[in-house]
C-alpha positions in Angstrom: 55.5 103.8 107.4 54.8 107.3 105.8 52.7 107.6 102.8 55.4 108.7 100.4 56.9 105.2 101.6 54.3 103.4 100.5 53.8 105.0 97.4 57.4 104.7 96.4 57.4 100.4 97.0 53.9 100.4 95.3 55.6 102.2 92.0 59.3 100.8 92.0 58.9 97.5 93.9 59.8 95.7 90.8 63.2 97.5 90.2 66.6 96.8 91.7 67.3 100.0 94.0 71.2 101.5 93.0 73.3 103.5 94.8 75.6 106.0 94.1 78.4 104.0 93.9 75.9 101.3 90.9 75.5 104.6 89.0 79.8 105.7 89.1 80.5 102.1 88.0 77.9 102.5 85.1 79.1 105.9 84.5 82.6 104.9 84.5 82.1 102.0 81.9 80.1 103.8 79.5 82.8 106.3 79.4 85.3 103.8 78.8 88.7 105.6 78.5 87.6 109.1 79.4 87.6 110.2 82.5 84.5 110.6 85.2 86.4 113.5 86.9 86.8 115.4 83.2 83.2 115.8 83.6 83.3 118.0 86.6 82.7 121.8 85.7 84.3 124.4 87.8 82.3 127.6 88.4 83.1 131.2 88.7 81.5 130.5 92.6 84.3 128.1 93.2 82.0 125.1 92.9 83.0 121.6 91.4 79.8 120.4 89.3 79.3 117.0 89.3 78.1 115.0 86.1 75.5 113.5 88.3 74.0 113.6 91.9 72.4 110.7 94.4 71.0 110.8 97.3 73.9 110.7 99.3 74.7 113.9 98.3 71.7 115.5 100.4 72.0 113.2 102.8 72.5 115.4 106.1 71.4 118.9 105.0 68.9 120.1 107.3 66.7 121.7 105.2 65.4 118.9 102.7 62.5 118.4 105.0 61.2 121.5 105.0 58.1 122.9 103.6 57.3 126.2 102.4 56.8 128.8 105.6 59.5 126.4 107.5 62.0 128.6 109.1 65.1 129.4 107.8 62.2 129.9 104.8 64.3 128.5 102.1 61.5 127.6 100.2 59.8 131.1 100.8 56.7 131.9 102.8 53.8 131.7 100.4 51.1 129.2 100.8 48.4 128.2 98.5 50.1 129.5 95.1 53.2 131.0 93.5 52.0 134.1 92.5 54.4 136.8 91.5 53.5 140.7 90.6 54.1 141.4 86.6 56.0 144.9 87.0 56.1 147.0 84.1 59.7 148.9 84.5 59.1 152.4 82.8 61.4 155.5 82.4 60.3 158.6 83.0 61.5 161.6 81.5 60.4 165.2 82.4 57.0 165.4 84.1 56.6 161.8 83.5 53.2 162.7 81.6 53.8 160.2 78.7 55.3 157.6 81.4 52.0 157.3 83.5 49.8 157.6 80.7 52.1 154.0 79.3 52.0 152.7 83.1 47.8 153.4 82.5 47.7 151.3 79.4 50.3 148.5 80.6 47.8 147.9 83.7 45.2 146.9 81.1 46.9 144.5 79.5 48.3 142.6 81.9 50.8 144.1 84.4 50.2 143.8 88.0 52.4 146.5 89.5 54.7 149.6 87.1 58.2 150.6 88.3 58.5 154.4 87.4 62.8 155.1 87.3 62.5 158.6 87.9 65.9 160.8 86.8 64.4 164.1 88.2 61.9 163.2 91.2 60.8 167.0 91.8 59.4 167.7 88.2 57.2 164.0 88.4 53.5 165.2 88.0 52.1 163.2 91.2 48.6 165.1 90.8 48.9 163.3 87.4 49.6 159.9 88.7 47.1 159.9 91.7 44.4 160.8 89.1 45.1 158.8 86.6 46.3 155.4 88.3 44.4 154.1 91.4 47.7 153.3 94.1 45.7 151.5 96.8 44.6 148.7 94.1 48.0 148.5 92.2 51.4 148.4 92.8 53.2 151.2 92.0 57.1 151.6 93.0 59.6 154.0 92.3 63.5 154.6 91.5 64.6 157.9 92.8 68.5 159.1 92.5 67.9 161.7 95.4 65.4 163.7 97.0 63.5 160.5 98.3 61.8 162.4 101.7 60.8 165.2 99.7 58.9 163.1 97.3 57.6 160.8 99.1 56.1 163.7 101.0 54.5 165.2 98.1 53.1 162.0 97.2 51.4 161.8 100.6 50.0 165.0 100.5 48.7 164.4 96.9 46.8 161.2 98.2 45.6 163.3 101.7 43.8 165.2 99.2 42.2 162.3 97.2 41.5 161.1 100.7 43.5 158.0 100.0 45.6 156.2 102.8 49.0 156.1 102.1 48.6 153.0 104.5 46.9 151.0 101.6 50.2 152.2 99.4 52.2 148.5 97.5 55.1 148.5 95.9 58.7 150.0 97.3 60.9 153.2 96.9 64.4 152.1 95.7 66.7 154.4 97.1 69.9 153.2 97.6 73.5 154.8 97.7 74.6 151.9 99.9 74.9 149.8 97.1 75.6 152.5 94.2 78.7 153.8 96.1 79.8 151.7 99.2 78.9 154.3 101.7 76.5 156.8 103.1 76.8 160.7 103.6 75.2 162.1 106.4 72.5 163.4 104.9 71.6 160.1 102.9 71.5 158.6 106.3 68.9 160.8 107.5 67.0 160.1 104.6 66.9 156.9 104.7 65.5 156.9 108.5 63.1 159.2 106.9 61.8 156.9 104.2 61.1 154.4 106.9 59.5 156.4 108.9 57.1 157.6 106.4 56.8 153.9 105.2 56.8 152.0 108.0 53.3 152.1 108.5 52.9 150.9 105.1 52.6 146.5 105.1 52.7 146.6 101.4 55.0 149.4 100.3 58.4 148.7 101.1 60.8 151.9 102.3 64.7 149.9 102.1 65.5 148.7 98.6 68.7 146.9 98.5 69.9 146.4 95.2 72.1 143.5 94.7 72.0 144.6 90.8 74.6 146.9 91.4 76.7 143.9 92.0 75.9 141.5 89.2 75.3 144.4 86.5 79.2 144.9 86.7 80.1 141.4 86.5 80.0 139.9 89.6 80.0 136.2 90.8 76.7 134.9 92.2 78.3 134.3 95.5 79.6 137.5 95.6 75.9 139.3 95.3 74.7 137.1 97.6 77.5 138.3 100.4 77.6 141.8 99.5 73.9 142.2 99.1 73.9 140.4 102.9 76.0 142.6 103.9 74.1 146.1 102.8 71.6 145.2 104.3 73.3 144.3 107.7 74.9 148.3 107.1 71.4 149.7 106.4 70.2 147.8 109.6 73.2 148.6 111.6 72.6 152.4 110.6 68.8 152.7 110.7 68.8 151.2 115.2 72.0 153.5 115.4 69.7 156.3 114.5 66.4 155.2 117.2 65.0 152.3 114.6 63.5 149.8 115.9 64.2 146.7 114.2 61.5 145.2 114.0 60.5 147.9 111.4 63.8 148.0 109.6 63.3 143.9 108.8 59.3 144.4 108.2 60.7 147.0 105.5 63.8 145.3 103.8 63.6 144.5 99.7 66.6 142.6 97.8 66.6 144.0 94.3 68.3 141.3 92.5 69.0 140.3 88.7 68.4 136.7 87.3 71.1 136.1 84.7 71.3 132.9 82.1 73.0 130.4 84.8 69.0 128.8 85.1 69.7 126.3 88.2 72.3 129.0 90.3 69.6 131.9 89.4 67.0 129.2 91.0 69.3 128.6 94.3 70.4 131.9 94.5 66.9 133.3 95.9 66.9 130.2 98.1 69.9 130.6 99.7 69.6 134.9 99.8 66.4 133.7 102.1 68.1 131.0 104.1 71.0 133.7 105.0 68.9 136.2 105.6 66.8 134.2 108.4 70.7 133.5 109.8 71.1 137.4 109.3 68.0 137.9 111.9 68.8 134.9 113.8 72.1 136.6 114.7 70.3 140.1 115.5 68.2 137.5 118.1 65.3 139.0 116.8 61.5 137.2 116.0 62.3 134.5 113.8 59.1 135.0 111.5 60.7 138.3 110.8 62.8 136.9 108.6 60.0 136.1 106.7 58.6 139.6 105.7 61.9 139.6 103.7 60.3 140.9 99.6 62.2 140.2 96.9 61.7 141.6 93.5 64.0 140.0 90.6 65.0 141.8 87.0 66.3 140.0 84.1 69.4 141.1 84.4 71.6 143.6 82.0 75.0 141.9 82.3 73.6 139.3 79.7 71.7 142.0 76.9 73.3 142.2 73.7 72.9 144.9 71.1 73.7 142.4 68.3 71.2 139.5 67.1 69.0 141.3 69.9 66.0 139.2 69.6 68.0 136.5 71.2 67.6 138.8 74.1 63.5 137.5 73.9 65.4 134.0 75.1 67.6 134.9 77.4 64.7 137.1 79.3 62.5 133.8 79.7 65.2 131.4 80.9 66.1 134.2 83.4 62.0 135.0 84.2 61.9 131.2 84.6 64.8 131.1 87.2 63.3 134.3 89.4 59.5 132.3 89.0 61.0 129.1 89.9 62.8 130.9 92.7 59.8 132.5 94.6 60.4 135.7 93.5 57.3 138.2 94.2 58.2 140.3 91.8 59.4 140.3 88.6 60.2 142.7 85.9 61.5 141.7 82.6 63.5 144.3 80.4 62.3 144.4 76.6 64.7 143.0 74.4 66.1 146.0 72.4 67.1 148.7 75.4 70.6 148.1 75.2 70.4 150.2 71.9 67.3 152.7 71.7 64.2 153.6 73.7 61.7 150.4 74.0 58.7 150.4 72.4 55.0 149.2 72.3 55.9 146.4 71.0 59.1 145.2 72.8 57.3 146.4 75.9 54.4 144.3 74.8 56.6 141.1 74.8 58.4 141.9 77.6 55.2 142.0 79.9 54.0 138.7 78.2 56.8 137.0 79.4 55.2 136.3 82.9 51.9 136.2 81.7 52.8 133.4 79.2 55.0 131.3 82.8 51.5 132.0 84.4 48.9 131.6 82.4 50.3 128.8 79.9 53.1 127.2 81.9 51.3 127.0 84.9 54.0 127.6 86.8 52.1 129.9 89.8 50.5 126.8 90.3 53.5 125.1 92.9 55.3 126.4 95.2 59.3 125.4 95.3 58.9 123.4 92.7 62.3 122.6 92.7 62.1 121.3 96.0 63.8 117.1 96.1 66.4 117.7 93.4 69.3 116.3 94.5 71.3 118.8 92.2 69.3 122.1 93.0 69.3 120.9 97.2 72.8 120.0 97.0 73.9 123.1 95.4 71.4 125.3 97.6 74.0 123.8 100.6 77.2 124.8 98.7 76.7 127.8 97.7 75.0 128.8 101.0 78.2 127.8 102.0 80.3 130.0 100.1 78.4 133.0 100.6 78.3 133.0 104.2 81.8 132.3 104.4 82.4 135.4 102.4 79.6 137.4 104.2 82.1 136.7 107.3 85.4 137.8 106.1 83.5 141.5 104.6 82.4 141.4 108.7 86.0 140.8 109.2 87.2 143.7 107.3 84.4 146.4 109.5 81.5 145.7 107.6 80.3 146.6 103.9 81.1 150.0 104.2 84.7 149.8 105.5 85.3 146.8 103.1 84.4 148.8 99.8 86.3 151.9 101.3 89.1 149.5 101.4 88.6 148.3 97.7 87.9 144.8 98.7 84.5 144.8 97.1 84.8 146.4 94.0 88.5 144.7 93.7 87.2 141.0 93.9 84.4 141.9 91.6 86.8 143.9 89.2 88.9 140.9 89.3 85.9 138.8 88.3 84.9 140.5 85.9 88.1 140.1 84.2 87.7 136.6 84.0 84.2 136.7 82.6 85.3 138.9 80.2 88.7 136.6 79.1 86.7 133.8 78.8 83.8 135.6 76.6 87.3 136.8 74.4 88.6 133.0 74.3 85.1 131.9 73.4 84.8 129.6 76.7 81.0 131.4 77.7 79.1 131.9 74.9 76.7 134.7 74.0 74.9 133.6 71.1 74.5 135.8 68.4 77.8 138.1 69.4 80.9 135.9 70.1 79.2 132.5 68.6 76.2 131.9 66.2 76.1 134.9 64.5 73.0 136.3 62.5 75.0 136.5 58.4 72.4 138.8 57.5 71.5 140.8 60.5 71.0 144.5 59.5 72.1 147.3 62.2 69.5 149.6 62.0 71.3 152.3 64.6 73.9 154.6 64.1 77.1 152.6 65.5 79.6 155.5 66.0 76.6 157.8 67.8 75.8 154.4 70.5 79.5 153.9 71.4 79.7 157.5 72.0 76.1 158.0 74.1 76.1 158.3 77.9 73.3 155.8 78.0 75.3 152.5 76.2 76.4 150.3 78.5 80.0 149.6 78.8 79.4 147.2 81.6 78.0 144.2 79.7 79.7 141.0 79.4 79.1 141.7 75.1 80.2 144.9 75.3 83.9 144.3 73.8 82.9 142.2 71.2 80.0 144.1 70.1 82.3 147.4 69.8 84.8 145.5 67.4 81.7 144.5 65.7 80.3 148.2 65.4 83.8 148.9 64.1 83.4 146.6 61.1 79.9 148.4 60.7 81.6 151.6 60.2 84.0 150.1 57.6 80.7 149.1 55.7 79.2 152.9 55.8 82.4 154.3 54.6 83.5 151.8 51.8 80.2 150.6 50.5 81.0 147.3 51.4 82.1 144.8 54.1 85.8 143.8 55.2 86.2 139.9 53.1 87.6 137.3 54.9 88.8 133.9 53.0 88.9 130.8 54.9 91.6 128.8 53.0 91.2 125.3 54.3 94.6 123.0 52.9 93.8 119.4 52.8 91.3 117.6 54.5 92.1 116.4 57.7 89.9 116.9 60.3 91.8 119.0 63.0 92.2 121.6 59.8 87.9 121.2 59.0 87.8 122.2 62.3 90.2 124.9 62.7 88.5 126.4 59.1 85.2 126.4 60.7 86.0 128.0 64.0 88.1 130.9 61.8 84.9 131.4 59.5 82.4 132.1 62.6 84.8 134.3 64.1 84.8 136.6 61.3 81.2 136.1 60.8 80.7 137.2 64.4 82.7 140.1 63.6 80.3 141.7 60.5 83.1 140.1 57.5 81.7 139.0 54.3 83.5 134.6 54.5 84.6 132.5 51.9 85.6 129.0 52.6 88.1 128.0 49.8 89.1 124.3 49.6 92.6 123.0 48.1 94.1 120.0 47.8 98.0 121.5 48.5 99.8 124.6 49.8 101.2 125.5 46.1 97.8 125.7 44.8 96.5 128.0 47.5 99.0 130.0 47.3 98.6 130.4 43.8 94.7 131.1 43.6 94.8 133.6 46.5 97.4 135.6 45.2 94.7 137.1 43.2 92.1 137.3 45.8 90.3 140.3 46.6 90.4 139.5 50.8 91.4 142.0 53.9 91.9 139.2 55.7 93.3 135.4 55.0 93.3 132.6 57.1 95.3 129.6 56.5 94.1 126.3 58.2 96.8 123.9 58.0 98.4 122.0 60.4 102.0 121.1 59.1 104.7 123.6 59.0 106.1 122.9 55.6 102.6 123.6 54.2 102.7 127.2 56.4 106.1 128.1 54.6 105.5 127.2 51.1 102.6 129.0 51.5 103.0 132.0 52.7 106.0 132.9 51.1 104.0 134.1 48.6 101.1 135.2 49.7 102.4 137.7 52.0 103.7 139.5 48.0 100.4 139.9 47.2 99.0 143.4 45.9 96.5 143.8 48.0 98.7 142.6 51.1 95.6 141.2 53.4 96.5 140.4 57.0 97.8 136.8 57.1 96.3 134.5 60.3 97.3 130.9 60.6 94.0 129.1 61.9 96.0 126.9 64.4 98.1 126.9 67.5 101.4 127.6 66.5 102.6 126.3 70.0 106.2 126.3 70.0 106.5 127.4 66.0 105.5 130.6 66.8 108.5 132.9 65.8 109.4 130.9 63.0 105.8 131.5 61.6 106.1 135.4 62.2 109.3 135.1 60.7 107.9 134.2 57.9 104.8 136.8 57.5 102.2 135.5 59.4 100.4 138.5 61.3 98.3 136.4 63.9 97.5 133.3 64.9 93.6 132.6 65.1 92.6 129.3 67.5 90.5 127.9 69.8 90.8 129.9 73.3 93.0 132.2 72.0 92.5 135.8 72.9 89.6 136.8 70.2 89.4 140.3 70.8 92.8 141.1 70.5 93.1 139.2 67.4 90.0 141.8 66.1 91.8 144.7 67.3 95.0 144.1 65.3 92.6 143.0 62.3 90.5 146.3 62.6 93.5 148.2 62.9 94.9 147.0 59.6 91.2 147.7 58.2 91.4 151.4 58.9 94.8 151.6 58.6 93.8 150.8 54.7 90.7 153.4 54.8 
């Protein structure tokens, strides 16, 4: 008997063991007339979630017995600790003076490594940086959107001259038009051998970035950046030996570049399972199996999830989705400041961004364990699932030629268009939640920005899963700046059932979400209502009442009224629909109905009125 047995009938000898089956009884009796299947939650990965898990369901899996440095490495390869690199992500601009002497200063105060995104490589001062930054103690990687040999070059000369090794280099070059735009040119291919061949020599600088970002930053499903990530990678491989690689070099020098997003335990499993397929990947190249291994991943709090409105929520969502990566075994990890979505960062979002990892390390301990979710029943049965999933559509973009053939075909960018779409429905129905944008507004949030001047800048962007409702929003801020004051919206709540309490409530945050000034009004019947609001100063009224007769009497005069607001019934018409637009109701406002189309017709009478 093993030790962990022992332990286990010293601590719970004295309680009656329960299976599966004990706990769905339980379950199913405490629940009473509901349901234990309503419970399930269906995913955008195509996953049932159960309310609960046992340890049948893990019963089987292969992997639950494995320990950290265990091939397939599932749980990673790091022994002793779960240290990560703090990476600074910095944008340079011109000679990138200002953006090393800021990569300087962050290195002080707790970063571990700087990510320098570079939009013109050649002008980078590198005499600058190899002065003023030693790059054999820290980690120092860089974004480049072309010219990747020639720079790389420079850099090596630079250090030649300091009488550095470029050998002692850490950190990785993230080139990668694989990823960006589903193919590669001829003379990207030829870079790309080139980059390995003047990094390859390099243990700690990484020459092949693939970044799975460009997957989930538009929208996509986990499952799908777990596939298509796979499968760049398999292309980059695939081109690198075509062209006299060995691979043994190419898998020494492969980075996933990957975004953690708000879904805590998939952003957990995803890094889990990107390992477990990758040591599949390499099985199936019958390669060393320890190279699987030298597999580096670096993790970003992810863009998808930023909001320009209520943006300091974005301080929350950044250390739920640091947690995930740390959780996770990332070995990298930068964490975007929480006001980028709108203007250039500054000391002090920068400052709070960087704290995030030192606060998981140095207060939450949580370097201190490796896989710590390692035993949940959830977390292990789900790591099997969506392994699952993703390989089975790894396969079928095989099927198709291979990543590049697949997104020539428009199966990639097709399936995650198509996903996207549904993410975006349900953020406009109010099924996903983005607090502070579509739910839980801030009432007295102040933008400080020019509204009209982000919409129209190059660097806003559209691609976020807030970005339709914050556009509506900014069109309600403009109404403000013209007019001196905001769009009003009454809430006339008729009676006091509780279906109509409800409906009143969920039609006051909506137009609180959307920048209006609310009023709830209360009345007892549909004459009185009708009566005091005829002489309201409102853009907008919404009626919550359930009963038809009440929607008549009232409206027929309301919709005489000077002012002639738009006229929403807060309730599902269902099959009274025309007869309610017969009689001069403009909308009808409900739960899971199509919000942003409901704020497009109500902006439209806004400025139609300007």
């Amino acid at each position: 008997m093993t030790d962990e047995q022992l332990n286990q009938q010293r601590l719970f000898a004295e309680f009656t063991p329960a299976s599966k089956a004990d706990w769905e009884q339980k379950a199913r009796k405490d629940l009473r007339e509901t349901p234990l299947e309503s419970l399930i939650w269906q995913t955008y990965e195509g996953i049932d979630i159960k309310p609960y898990y046992a340890k049948e369901d893990i019963n089987g899996l292969p992997f639950t017995t494995h320990k950290p440095g265990d091939f397939p490495f599932l749980r990673g390869n790091k022994t002793g600790n779960n240290s990560w690199l703090n990476v600074q992500q910095i944008k340079v601009k011109g000679n990138g003076k200002v953006a090393i002497d800021k990569a300087s200063d962050a290195l002080q105060r707790g970063a571990d490594g700087i990510h320098f995104e570079l939009q013109q490589p050649d002008a980078f001062d590198i005499a600058y940086l190899v002065s003023s930054i030693d790059l054999s103690q820290h980690s120092v990687s860089y974004t480049l959107p072309n010219e990747p040999v020639a720079f790389l070059k420079r850099l090596y000369q630079e250090l030649e001259q300091k009488q550095v090794s470029h050998r002692n280099l850490k950190g990785f070059v993230n080139y990668d038009p694989m990823t960006g735009k589903g193919s590669l040119t001829k003379e990207e291919a030829k870079a790309i051998t080139a980059v390995l061949d003047l990094t390859k020599d390099s243990p700690e600088f990484y020459g092949i970035t693939v970044c799975g970002t460009n997957f989930s930053g538009i929208g996509a499903s986990i499952t799908q950046e777990i596939a298509y990530t796979l499968s760049a990678a398999v292309a980059y491989a695939d081109r690198l030996t075509t062209a006299g690689e060995q691979l043994e070099s190419v898998l020494r020098n492969m980075q996933f570049y990957v975004a953690s997003g708000t879904n805590y335990f998939f952003e957990i499993t995803k890094l889990r399972v990107l390992r477990l397929l990758w040591a599949a990947v390499a099985e199936a190249y019958q390669t060393e199996p320890a190279l699987a291994a030298k597999l580096r991943i670096h993790s970003a709090t992810s863009s998808w999830y930023q909001t320009t409105l209520d943006p300091y929520v974005n301080m929350l969502r950044t250390t739920t989705e640091a947690m995930s990566a740390v959780i996770a075994g990332c070995d990298s990890l930068s964490v975007s400041p929480f006001d980028s979505t709108f203007k250039e960062s500054d000391e002090f979002s920068e400052r709070i961004a960087r704290n995030v990892s030192i606060i998981l390390k140095e207060e939450a301990y949580l370097d201190k364990a490796i896989d710590p979710a390692a035993g949940s029943y959830y977390l292990e049965s789900l790591t099997n699932e969506l392994a699952q999933k993703a390989w089975d559509l790894f396969r079928e973009v095989e099927a198709l030629g291979g990543f590049e053939d697949a997104y020539d075909s428009g199966f990639i960018l097709g399936s995650i268009t198509e996903m996207s779409r549904k993410k975006f429905r349900n953020i406009a129905t109010g099924r996903d939640i983005l607090v502070g944008t579509n739910k839980y507004p801030n009432p007295k949030e102040k933008i400080s920005f020019d509204p009209e001047e982000l919409i129209q800048s190059a660097d806003f962007d559209t691609t976020r899963a807030a970005y339709p409702t914050e556009v509506m929003r900014m069109a309600t801020e403009l109404h403000l700046r013209k007019r001196q004051r905001r769009p009003k919206a009454v809430i006339a709540l008729i009676g006091n059932s509780e279906e109509r309490q409800v409906n009143a409530s969920f039609a006051q945050e909506f137009f609180s979400c959307a920048g209006f000034e609310t009023e709830l009004q209360q009345y007892n019947s549909a004459a009185d209502a009708s009566d005091r609001l005829f002489h309201a100063a409102a853009d907008v009224v919404a009626v919550s009442t359930s009963e038809a007769a009440y929607a008549r009497e009232f409206n027929a005069k309301l919709r005489h009224h000077d002012g002639k607001p738009l006229v929403l019934l807060a309730n599902d018409p269902q099959h009274l629909e025309e007869e309610m637009l017969a009689h001069g109701y403009d909308e009808f406002l409900f739960e899971n109905c199509d919000m942003n189309r409901i704020m497009r017709v109500v902006q439209k009478k806004l400025h139609s009125n300007d």
